[in-house]
C-alpha positions as CSV (number, residue, x, y, z in Angstrom):
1,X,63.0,46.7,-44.1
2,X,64.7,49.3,-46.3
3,X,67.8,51.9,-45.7
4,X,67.8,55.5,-46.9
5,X,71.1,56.7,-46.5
6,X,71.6,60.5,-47.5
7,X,74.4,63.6,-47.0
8,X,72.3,65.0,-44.4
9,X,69.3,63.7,-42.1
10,X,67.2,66.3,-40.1
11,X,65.7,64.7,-37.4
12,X,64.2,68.0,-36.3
13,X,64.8,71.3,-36.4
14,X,67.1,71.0,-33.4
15,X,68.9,67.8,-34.7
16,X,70.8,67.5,-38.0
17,X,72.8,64.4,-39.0
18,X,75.9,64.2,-41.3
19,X,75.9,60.9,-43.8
20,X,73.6,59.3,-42.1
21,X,71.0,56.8,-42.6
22,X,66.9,55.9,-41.7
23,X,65.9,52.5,-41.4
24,X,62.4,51.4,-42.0
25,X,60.8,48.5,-41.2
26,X,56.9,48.6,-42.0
27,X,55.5,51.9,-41.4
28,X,58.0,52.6,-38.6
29,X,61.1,54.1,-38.6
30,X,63.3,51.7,-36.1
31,X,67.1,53.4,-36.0
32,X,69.1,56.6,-37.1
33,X,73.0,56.0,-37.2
34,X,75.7,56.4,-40.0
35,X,75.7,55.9,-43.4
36,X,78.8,53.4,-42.7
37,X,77.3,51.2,-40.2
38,X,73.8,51.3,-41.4
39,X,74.6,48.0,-43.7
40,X,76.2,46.1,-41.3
41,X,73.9,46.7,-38.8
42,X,71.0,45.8,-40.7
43,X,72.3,43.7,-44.0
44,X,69.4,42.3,-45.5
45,X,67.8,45.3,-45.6
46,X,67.0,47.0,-49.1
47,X,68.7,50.0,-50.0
48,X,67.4,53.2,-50.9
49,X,70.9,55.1,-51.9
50,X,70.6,59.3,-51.6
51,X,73.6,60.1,-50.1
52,X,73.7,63.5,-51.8
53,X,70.2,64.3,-50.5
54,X,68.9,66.1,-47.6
55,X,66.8,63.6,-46.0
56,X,63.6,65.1,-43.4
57,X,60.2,65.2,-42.1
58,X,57.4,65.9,-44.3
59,X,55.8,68.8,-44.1
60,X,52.4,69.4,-42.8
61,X,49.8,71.8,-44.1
62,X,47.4,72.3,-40.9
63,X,44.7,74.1,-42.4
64,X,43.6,74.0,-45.7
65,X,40.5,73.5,-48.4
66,X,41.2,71.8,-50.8
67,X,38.3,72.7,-52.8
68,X,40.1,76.3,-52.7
69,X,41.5,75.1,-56.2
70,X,38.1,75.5,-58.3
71,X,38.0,79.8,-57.4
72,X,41.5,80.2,-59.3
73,X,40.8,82.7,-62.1
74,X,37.2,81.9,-61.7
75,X,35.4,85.2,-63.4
76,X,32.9,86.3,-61.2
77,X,33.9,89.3,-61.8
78,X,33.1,91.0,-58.7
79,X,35.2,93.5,-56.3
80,X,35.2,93.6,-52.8
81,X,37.7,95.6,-50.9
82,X,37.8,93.9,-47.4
83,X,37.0,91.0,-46.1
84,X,33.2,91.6,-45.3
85,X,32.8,91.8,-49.2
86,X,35.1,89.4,-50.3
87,X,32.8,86.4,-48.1
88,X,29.0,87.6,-49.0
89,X,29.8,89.4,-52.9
90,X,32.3,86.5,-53.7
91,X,33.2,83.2,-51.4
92,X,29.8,82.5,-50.5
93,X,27.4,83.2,-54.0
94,X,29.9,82.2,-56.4
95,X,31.6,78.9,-54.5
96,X,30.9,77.5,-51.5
97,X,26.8,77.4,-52.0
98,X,27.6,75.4,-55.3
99,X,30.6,72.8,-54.0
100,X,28.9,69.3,-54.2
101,X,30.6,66.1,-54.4
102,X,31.3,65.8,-57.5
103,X,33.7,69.2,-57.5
104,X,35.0,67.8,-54.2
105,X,36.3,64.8,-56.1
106,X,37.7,66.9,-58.6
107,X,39.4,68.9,-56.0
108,X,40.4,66.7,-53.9
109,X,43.0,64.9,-56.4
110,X,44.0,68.2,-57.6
111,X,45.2,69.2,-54.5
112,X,46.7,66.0,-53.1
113,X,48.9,65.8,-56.1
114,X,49.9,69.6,-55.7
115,X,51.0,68.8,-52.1
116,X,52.7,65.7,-52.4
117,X,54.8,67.3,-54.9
118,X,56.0,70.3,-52.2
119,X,56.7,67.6,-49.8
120,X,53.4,67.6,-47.5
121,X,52.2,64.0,-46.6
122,X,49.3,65.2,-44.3
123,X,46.8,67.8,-43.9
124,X,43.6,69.1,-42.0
125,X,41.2,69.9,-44.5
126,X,37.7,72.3,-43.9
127,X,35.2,71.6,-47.0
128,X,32.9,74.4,-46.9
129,X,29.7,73.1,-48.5
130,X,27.0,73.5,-46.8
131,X,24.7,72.2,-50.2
132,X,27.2,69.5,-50.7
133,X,25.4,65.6,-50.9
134,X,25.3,63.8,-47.5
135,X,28.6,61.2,-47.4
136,X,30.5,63.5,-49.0
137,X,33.3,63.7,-46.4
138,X,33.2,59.7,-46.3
139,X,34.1,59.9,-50.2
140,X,36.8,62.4,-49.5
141,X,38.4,60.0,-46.9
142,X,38.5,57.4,-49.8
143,X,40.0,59.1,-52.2
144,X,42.3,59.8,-49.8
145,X,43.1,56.6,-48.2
146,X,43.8,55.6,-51.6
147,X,46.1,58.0,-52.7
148,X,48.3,57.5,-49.3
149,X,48.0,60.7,-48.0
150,X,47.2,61.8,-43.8
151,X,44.3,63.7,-43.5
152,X,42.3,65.1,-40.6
153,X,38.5,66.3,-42.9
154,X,36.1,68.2,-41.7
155,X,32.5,70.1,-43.1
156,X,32.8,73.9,-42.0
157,X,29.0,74.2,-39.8
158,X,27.5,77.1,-39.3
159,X,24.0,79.2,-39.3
160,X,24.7,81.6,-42.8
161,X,21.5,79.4,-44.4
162,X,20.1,78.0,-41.5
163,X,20.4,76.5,-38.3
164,X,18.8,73.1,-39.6
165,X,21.3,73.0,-42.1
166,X,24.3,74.0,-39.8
167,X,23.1,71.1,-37.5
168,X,23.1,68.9,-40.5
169,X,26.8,69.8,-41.2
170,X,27.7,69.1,-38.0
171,X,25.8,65.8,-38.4
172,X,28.2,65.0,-41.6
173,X,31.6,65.6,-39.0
174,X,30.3,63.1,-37.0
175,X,29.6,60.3,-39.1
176,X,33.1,61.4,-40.5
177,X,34.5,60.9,-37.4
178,X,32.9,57.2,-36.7
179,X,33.4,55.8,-40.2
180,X,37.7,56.7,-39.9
181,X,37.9,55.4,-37.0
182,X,36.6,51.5,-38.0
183,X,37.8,51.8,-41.5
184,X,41.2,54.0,-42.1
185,X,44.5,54.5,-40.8
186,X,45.2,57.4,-42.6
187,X,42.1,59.5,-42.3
188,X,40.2,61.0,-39.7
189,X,37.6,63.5,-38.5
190,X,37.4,66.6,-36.6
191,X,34.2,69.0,-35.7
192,X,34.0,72.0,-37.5
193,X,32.1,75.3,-37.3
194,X,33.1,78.9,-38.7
195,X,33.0,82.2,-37.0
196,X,31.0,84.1,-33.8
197,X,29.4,86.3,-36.7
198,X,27.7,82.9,-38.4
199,X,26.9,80.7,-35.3
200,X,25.0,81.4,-32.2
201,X,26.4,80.5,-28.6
202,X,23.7,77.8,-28.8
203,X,24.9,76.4,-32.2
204,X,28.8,77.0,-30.5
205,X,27.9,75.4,-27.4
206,X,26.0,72.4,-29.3
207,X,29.1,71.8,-31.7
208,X,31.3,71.7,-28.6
209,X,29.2,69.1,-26.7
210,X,29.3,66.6,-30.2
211,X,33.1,67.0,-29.9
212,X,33.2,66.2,-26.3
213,X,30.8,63.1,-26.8
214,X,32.8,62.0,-29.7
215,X,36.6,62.6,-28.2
216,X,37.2,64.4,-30.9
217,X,38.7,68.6,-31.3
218,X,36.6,70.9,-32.8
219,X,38.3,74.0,-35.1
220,X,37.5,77.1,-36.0
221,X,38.0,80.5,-38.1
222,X,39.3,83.1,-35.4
223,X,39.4,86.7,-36.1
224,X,40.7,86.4,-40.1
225,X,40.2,90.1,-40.1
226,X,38.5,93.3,-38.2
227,X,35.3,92.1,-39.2
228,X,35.1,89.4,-36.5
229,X,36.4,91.7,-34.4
230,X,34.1,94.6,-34.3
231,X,31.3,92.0,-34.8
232,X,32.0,90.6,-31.3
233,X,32.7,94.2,-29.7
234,X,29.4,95.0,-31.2
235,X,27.4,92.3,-30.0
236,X,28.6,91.2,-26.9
237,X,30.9,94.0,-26.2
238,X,34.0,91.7,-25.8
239,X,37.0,90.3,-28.4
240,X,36.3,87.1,-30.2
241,X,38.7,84.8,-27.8
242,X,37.5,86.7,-24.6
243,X,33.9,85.5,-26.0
244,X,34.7,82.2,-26.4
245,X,36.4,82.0,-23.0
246,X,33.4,83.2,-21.1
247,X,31.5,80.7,-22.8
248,X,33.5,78.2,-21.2
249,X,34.5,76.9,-24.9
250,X,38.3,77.2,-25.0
251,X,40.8,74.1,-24.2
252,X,43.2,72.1,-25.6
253,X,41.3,70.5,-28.1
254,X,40.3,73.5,-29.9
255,X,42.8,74.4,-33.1
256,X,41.9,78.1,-34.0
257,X,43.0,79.0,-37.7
258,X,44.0,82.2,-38.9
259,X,44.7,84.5,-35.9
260,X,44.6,87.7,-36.8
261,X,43.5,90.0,-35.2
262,X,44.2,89.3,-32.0
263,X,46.1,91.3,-29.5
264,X,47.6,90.9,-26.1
265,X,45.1,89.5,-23.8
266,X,43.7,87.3,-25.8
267,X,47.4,85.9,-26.8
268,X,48.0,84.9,-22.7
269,X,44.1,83.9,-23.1
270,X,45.0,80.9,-25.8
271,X,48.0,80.1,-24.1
272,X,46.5,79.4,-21.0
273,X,43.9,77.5,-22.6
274,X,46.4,75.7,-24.7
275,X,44.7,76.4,-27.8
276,X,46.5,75.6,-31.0
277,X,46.8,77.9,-33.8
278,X,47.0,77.7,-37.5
279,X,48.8,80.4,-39.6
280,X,48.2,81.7,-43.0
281,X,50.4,84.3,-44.2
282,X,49.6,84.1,-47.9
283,X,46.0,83.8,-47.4
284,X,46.2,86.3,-44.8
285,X,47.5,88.9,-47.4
286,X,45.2,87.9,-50.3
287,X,41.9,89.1,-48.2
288,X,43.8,92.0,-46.6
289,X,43.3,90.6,-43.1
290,X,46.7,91.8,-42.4
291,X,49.8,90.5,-40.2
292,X,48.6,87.9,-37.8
293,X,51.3,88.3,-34.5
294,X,52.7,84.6,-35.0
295,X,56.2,86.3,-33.0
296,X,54.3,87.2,-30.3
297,X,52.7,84.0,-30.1
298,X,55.5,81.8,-30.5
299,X,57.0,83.7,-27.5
300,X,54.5,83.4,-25.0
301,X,54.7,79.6,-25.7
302,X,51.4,78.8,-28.6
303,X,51.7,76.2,-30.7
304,X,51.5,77.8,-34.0
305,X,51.6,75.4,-37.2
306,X,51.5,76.3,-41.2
307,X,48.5,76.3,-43.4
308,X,47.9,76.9,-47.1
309,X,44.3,77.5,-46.5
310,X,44.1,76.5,-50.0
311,X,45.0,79.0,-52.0
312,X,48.6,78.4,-52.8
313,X,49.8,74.8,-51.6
314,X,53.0,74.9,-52.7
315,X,54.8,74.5,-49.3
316,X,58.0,76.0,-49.9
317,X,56.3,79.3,-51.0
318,X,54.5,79.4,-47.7
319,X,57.5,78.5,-45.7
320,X,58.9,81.6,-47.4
321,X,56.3,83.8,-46.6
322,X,56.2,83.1,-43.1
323,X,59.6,83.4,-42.6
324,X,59.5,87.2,-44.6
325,X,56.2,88.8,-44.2
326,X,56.8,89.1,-40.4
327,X,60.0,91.0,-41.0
328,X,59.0,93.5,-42.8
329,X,55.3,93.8,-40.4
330,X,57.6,94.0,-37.3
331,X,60.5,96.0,-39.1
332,X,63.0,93.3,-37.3
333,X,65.1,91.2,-39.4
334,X,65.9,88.6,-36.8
335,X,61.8,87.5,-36.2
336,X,61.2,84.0,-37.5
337,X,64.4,82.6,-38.1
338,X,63.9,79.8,-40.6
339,X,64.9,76.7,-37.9
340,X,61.3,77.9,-36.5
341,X,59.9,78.4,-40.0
342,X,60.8,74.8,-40.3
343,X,59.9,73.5,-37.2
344,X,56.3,74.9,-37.7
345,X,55.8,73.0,-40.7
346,X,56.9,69.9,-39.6
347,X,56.8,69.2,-35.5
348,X,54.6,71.3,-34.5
349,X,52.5,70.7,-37.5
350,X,51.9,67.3,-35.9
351,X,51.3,68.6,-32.3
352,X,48.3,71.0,-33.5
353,X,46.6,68.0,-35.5
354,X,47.5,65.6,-32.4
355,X,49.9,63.7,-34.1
356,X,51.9,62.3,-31.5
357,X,53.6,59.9,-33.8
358,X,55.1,62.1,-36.7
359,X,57.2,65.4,-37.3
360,X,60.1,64.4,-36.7
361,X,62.3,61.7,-37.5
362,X,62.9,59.6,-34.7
363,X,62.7,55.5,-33.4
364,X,58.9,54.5,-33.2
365,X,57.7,57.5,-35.2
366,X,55.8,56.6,-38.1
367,X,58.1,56.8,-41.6
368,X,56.8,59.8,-42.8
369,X,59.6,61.8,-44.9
370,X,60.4,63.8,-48.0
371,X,64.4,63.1,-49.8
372,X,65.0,66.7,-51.2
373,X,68.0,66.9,-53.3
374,X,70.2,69.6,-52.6
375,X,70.0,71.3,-55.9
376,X,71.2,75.0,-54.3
377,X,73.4,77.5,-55.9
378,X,75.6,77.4,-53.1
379,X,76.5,74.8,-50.4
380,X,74.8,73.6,-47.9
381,X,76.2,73.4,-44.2
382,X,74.9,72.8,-40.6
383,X,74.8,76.6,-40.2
384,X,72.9,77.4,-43.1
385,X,70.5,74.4,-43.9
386,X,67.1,75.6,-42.5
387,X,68.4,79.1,-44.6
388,X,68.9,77.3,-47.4
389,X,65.8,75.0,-47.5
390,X,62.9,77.6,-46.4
391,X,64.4,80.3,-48.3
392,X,65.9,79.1,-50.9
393,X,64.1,75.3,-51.2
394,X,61.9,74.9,-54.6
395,X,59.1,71.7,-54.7
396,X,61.3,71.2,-57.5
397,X,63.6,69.9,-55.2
398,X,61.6,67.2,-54.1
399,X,63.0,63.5,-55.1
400,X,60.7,61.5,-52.8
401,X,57.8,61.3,-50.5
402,X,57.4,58.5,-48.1
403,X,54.0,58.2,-45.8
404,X,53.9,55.4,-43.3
405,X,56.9,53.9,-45.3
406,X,55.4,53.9,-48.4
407,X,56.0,56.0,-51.2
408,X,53.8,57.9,-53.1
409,X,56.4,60.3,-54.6
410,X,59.4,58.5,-55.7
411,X,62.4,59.4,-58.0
412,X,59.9,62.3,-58.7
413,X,57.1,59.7,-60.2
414,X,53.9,59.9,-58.6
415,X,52.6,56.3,-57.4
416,X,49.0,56.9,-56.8
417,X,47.8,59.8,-59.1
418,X,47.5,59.7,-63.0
419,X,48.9,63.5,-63.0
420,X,47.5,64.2,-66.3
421,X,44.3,62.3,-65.5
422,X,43.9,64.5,-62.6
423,X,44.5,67.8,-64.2
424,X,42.1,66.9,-67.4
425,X,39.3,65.9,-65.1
426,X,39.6,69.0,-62.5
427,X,40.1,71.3,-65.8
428,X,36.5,69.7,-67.2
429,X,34.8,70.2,-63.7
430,X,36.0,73.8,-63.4
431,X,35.2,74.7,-66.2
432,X,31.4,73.6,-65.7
433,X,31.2,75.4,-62.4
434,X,32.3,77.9,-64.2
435,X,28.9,78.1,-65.8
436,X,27.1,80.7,-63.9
């Protein structure tokens, strides 16, 4: 049992604490009371002393891939000028039909260390591979389990090659799936496909029965851009989430990512079907996509969650994002206030990725927290502490990261990752990939 006592203790992003403590006891946290009765309450416990820290729930990325990390500054050299381009001249040639294990490896240590140091202790990850070796979401999960991180992985399935090989991705979720399940904790599996415009209603239809068989929830890409969009209108002269609908293929165990381009009726649509949703603002930007309306889904009740979708993982600038971007889109200033920034990132992080025992900090949840120290320009206060730590809040910050009660960030020292290690070795295999 250990005591981390600190200046203030967010227990969500509707309760903050003043000098209080969090006592742990293996992977649970078992009480939340002041800094000055913490001790005598619990005396033989160890003590972990930040009172001058902010202490909270880790964040949660919700959508990623963390092979994302091999495309930075690759030169391919090749323009594309919406999103059509950017997949078939760029994504697809130059990296997804080459990711095999041994850049997932690579990438997957990369990454981890990137988003333990922003304070993110679990993740939902879509490898998009559809080469890659058979087990390779099985070595993921190891890596993984052995750095100490949460992750929900999954292999992006699909019929751009074939619809052999899209079954055979699917295959490679479920044997994901089955293997966490008798042999980790921390990892688990999820089945995947990509978009109406690369899978048939049969392949759809056949990846939603293996989730059903399996108990598992299936995600998706939904409407990243226009593309989708007139693709459906096109071929089946409906919207993307009005397809899916009719196909009977929308409930609550379907997380959507991206979100787009979505309007009205399909908003009441997800929310009906209590479909979760994934947004990602920088990402979002970076393809031209555009403005996905997270306000408008946030207020006809969606749970919407964060996601880096890989291509910049340092939380805190995503955080930002989200809480600007939408201003400006929807020329109103008081649109994502930050307690709902932060509240995305953390709680309902959890609920989209079924989570039931993490996001916030509260008796029985699992320990999962960051120590941020509150190295701001100008003081913090009750009124200004979601302010100060979504605008304002640098992974710099970051003292400690804690996951089931063990730390694998502490005093700023990574526990499980050789940083330079990890940076020489994804280095070497980027710059073979490189190798066109």
């Amino acid at each position: 049992m250990f005591i981390v006592k600190s200046k203030y203790l967010i227990s969500s992003s509707e309760d903050v604490y003043i000098d209080y403590s969090l006592v742990v006891q293996g992977e649970e946290i078992v009480d939340i009371l002041p800094n000055d009765k913490a001790q005598k309450k619990y005396p033989n416990a160890e003590l972990v002393d930040k009172r001058n820290s902010i202490l909270m729930p880790g964040f949660i990325n919700a959508h990623m891939h963390q092979y994302g990390i091999l495309s930075r500054g690759i030169p391919a050299n090749v323009e594309f000028k919406d999103f059509e381009g950017f997949l078939w001249d760029y994504w697809w040639p130059f990296i997804e039909n080459r990711i095999g294990l041994k850049e997932v490896k690579a990438t997957t240590k990369a990454s981890s260390l990137e988003l333990i140091e922003s304070g993110v202790i679990g993740f939902c990850d879509t490898l998009e591979a559809p080469n890659t070796e058979e087990g390779t979401l099985i070595e993921q999960g190891k890596i993984l389990e052995e750095i100490g991180m949460k992750a929900i992985l999954s292999l992006e399935s699909c019929e751009r090659i074939s619809y052999e090989n899209g079954v055979k991705c699917l295959d490679e979720n479920s044997r994901l799936i089955e293997w966490s399940r008798e042999n980790s904790k921390l990892i688990s599996g999820i089945m995947c496909t990509h978009t109406t415009f690369t899978c048939s209603d049969k392949f759809l239809k056949l990846a939603y029965d293996k989730a059903r068989k399996l108990n598992s929830a299936w995600q998706f890409h939904l409407s990243e851009s226009i593309y989708e969009v007139d693709h459906c209108l096109k071929s089946y002269k409906k919207l993307p989430v009005k397809y899916y609908d009719d196909l009977g293929l929308l409930d609550e165990n379907v997380l959507a990512s991206q979100c787009v381009k979505i309007n009205e009726e399909e908003i009441k649509i997800l929310k009906e079907r209590n479909v979760k949703v994934v947004h990602m603002p920088l990402s979002n930007c970076e393809v031209g996509g555009g403005f996905s309306p997270v306000p408008q889904l946030l207020e006809e009740g969606v749970v919407v969650a964060l996601g880096t979708d890989g291509y910049i993982n340092d939380f805190f600038t995503v955080m930002k994002s989200a809480f600007l971007l939408h201003k400006a889109s929807m020329e109103d200033a008081s649109v994502m206030p930050a307690s709902m920034v932060f509240k995305m990132a953390t709680e309902y992080g959890a609920k989209v990725l079924g989570w039931n025992d993490t996001g916030k900090l509260v008796p029985k949840n699992k320990a999962d927290f960051i120590i941020m120290e509150a190295d701001f320009k100008t003081p913090v206060t009750l009124d200004n502490i979601f302010d100060q730590i979504v605008v304002q809040g640098e992974k710099e910050f970051i003292d400690s990261v804690y996951i089931n009660g063990k730390p694998v960030l502490e005093n700023k020292k990574l526990k499980s990752i050789d940083k330079k290690e990890v940076l020489r070795d994804m280095k070497a295999v980027a710059e073979e990939f490189w190798k066109f």
